[in-house]
C-alpha positions in Angstrom: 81.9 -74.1 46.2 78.9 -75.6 44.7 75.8 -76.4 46.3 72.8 -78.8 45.9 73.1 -82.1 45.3 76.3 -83.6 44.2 75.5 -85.1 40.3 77.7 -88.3 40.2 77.9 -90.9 37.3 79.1 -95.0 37.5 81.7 -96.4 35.5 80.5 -99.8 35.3 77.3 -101.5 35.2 77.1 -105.0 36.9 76.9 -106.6 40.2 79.2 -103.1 42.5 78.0 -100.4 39.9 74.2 -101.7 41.4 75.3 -101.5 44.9 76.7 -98.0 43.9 73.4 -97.1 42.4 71.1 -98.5 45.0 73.2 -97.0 47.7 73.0 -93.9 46.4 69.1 -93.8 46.3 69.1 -95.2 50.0 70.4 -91.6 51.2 69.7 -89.6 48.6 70.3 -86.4 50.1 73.7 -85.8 49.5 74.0 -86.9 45.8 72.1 -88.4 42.9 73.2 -90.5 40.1 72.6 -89.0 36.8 74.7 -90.9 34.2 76.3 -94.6 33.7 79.0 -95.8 31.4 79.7 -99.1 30.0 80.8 -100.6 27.2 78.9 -103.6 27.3 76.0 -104.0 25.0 72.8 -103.1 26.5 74.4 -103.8 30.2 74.1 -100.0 31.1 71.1 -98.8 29.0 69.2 -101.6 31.4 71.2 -100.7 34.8 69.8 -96.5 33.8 66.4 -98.3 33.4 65.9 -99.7 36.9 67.6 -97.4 38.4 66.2 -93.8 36.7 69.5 -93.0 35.6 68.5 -90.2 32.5 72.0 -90.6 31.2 73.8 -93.9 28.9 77.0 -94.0 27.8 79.4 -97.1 26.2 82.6 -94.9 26.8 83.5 -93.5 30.0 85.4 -90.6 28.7 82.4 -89.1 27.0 80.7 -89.3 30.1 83.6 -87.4 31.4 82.6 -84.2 29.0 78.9 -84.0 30.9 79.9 -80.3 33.0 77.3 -80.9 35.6 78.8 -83.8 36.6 81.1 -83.5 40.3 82.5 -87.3 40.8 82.6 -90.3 39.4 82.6 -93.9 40.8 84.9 -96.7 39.3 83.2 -100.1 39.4 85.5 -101.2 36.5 88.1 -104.6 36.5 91.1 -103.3 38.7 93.7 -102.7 35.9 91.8 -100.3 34.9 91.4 -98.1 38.0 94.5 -96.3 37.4 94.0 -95.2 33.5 90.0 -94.3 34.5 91.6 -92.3 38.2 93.8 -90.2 36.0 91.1 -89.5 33.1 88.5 -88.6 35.9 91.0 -86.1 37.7 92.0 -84.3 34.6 88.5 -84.0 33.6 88.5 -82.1 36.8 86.2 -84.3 38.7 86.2 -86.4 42.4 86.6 -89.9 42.1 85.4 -93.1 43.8 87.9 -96.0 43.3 86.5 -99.7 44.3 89.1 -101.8 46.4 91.4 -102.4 45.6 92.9 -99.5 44.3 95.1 -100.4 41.4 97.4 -103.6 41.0 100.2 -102.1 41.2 102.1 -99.2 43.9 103.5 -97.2 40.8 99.4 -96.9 39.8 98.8 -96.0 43.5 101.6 -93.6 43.4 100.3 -91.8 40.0 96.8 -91.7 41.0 97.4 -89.6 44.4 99.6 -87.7 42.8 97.3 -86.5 39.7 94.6 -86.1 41.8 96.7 -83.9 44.6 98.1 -82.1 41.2 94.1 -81.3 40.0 92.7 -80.7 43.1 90.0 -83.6 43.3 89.4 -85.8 46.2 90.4 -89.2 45.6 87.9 -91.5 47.5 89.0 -95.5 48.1 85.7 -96.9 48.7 86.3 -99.5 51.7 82.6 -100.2 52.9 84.4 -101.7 56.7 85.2 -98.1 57.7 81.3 -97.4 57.4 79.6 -101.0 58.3 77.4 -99.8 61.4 78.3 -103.6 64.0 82.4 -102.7 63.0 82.2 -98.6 63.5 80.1 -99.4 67.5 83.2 -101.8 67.8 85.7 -99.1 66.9 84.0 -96.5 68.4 84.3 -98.8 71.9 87.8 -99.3 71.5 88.4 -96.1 71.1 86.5 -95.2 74.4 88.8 -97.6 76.4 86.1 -100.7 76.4 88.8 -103.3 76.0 91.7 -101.6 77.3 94.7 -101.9 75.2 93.9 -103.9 71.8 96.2 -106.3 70.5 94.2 -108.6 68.4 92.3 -107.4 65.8 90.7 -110.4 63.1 88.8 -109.6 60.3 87.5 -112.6 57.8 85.6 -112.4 54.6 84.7 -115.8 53.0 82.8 -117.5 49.7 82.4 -119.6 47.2 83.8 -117.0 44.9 82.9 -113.7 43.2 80.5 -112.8 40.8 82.1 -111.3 37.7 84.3 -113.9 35.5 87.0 -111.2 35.7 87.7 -112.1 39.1 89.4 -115.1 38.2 91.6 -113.7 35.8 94.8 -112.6 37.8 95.8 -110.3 34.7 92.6 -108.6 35.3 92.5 -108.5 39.2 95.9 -108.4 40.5 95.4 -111.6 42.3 92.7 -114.0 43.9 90.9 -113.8 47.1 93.6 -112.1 48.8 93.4 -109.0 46.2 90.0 -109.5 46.0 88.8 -109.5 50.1 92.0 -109.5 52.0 92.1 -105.8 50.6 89.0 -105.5 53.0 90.5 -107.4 56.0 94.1 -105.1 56.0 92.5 -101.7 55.6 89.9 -102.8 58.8 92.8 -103.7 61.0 94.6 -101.1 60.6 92.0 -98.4 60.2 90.6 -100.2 63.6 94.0 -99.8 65.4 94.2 -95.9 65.0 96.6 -96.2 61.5 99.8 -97.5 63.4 103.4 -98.0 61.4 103.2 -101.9 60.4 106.1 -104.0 60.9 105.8 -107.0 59.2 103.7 -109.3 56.8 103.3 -113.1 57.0 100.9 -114.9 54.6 100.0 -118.3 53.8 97.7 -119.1 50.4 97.0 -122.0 48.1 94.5 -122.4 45.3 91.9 -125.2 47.0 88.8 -126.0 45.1 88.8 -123.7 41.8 92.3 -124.8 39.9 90.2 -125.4 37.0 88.7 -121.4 36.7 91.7 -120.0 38.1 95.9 -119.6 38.4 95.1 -117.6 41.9 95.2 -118.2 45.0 91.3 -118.9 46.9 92.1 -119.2 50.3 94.6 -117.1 52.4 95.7 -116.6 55.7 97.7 -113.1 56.9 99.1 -111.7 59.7 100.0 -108.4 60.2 102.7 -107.0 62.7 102.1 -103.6 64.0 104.7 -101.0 65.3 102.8 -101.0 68.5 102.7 -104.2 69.0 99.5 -105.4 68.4 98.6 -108.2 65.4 96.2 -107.8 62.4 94.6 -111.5 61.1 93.3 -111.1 58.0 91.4 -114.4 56.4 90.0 -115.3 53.1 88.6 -117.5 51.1 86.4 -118.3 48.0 86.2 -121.9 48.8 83.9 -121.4 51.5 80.0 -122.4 50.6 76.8 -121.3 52.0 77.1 -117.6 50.8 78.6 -115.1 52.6 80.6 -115.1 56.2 81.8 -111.6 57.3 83.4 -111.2 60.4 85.3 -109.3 63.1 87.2 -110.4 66.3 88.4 -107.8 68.7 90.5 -108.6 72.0 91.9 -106.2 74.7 94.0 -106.3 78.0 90.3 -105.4 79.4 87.9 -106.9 77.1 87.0 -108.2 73.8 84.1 -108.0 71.1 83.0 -110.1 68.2 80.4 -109.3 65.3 79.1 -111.2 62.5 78.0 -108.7 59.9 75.2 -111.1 58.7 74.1 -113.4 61.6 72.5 -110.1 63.8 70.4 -108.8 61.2 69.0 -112.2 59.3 65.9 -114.3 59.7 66.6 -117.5 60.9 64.7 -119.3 58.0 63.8 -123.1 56.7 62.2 -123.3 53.0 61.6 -126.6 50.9 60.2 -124.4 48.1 63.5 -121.8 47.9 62.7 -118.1 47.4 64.0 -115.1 45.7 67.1 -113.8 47.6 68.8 -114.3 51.2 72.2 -112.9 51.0 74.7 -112.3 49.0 76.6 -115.1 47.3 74.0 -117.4 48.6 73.9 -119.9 46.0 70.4 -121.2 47.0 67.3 -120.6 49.1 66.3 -123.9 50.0 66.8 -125.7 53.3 68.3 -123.2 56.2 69.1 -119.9 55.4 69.4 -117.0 57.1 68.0 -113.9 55.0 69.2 -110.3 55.6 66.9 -107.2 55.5 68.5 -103.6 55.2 71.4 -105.4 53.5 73.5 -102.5 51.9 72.7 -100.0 54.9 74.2 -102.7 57.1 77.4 -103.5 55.2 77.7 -99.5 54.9 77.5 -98.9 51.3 75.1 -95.6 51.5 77.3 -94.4 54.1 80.0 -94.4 52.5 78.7 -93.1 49.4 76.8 -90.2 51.3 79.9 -89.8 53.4 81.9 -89.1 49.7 79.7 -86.7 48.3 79.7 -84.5 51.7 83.3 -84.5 51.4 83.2 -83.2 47.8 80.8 -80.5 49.4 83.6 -79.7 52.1 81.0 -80.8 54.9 83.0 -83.9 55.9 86.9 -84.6 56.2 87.7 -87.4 53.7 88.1 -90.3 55.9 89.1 -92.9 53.2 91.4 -91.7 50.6 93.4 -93.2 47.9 96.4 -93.0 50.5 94.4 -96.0 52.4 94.4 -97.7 49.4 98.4 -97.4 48.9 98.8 -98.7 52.3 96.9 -102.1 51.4 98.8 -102.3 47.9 102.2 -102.2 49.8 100.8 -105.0 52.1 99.3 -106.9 49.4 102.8 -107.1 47.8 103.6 -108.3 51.0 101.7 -111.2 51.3 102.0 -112.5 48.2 105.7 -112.3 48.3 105.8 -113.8 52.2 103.4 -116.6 50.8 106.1 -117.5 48.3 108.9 -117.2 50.5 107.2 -118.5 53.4 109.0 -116.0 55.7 107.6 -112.6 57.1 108.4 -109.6 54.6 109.3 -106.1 56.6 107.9 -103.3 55.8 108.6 -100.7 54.1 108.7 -103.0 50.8 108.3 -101.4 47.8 109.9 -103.4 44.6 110.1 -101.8 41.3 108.7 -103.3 38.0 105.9 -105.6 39.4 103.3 -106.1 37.0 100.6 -107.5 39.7 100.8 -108.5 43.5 100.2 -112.0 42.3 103.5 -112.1 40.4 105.5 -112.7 43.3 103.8 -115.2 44.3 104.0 -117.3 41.4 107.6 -116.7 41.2 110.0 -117.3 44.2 112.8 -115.9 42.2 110.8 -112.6 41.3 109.9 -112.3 45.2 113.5 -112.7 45.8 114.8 -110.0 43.5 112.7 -107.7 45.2 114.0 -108.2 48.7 117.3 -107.8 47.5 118.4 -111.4 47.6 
């Protein structure tokens, strides 16, 4: 097995291929980022520059020919997380895979299966298994803190995300439910101890941003579990004054609750405005709450360090594509439940869907693939 640092290179070079970078460079010991690919003009040559990245490439796949190279993070639109998954693993290199996986389970299906077949890991990079506030909570639970949990809430909400992409559902798979409620199901059920889940019931509309988009911007999920206990997973992009991250944790003994940004900012009033407070904060002026240590807090260079010891065999891979196929088959789900309005048992695994989104904006399609 190799030794030294792993050498990693970004596929992307916008708002997550930074955050990749930075993260990266906040734990550096693990890993180092020596190359970036993008195809947009100038977009990576200036990510390389502020972030001392020798290598710049506008295709991927030549970046994929570097041999010094040992894994390679996808911070690409999701449609193309499945072509990019299976070019990295038969290039014979790990892969990081933003959330959510792919848009569809076939994808999610052919990208464990190449990877299994080529002997690379297959990382799904979920930041909430990492996030210091939500690991104490899990780590509690698991001691017995709140007896038996049966409640588990996770909610991620804004005013909407940062790449035009995001609205596109041909691009993303879907809205804010794709987008964050992919977030919100792997944290429940990660936080329960992976049970069996039972059944999916989702409600979503499209409330303030009809005119940038076909999908949905504010959802509402609830997750069955074989043991018993319920997931709640809620989202929005029509929520303003930047972002709101949240848990909610209850027990037959006890109960927790943590606000990923509230602990750690600066109570703060400004009539002049400043630089930055937090992300998706669309101003500085007035109250805002500014964050310090903001990547090492949501459990980005964690995660990222946590990847490249895994490559080195130091660490068990915690957070594998498989996670990511779990929250696929739940995103079909919800979407489908949001059309019918009625739960959707799992297992559910229609053929032929293009995107999660599709059966929501077609009952009939939703139908067919319950059989009805």
């Amino acid at each position: 097995m190799a030794k030294g640092k792993v050498k990693v290179g970004i596929i992307g070079s916008r708002f997550e291929a930074d955050i990749h970078a930075e993260s990266f460079k906040i734990l550096p010991d693990e890993a180092e980022v020596v190359a970036i690919a993008s195809p947009t003009p100038g977009n990576a040559a200036a990510m390389a520059k502020r972030h001392g990245i020798p290598r710049v490439f506008t295709d991927y796949r030549e970046m994929l020919k570097e041999p010094d190279i040992e894994m390679i993070t996808i911070t690409a639109p999701n449609r193309l997380h499945a072509q990019m998954t299976i070019d990295i693993a038969n290039a014979g290199k790990h892969v990081v895979c933003e959330k959510p996986l792919c848009v569809t389970l076939e994808e999610a299906d052919e990208m464990i299966d190449v990877c299994n077949r080529k002997g690379v890991l297959l990382n799904y990079a979920e930041e909430l298994f990492f996030t210091p506030k939500y690991v104490k909570a899990k780590e509690m639970a698991d001691q017995g803190a709140f007896g038996r949990v049966h409640y588990v809430k996770q909610a991620e909400k804004h005013f909407g995300p940062h790449s035009d992409w995001f609205w596109d559902p041909q691009e993303a798979g879907g809205g804010a439910f794709a987008d964050l409620g992919c977030h919100g199901i792997a944290f429940v059920w990660w936080f329960l101890g992976r049970p069996g889940i039972k059944s999916v019931y989702a409600q979503m509309n499209t409330q303030v941003h009809g005119d940038r988009t076909e999908g949905d911007d504010e959802t509402h999920c609830i997750i069955e579990f074989d043991n018993g206990a319920i997931g709640i997973v809620e989202n929005s992009w029509a929520t303003r004054g930047g972002m709101h991250d949240t848990i909610e944790v209850r027990g037959s003994h006890g109960l927790t609750s943590a606000d990923l940004h509230r602990g750690n900012a600066l109570p703060t009033y400004s009539e002049n405005g400043f630089a930055y407070a937090v992300e998706k904060a669309p101003s500085t002026k007035g109250w805002t709450y500014p964050v310090f240590d903001e990547l090492y807090n949501y459990g980005f260079p964690q995660e990222m360090q946590h990847f490249a010891r895994a490559v080195r065999g130091k660490e068990a891979p915690i957070c594998t594509g498989e996670v990511g196929r779990v929250v696929q088959e739940v995103l079909y789900a919800g979407y489908a439940s949001a059309a019918l309005g009625q739960k959707i048992h799992l297992p559910f695994r229609p053929k032929g869907i293009t995107s999660p989104i599709s059966l929501w904006k077609n009952a009939d399609l939703a139908r067919r693939a319950l059989g009805k």
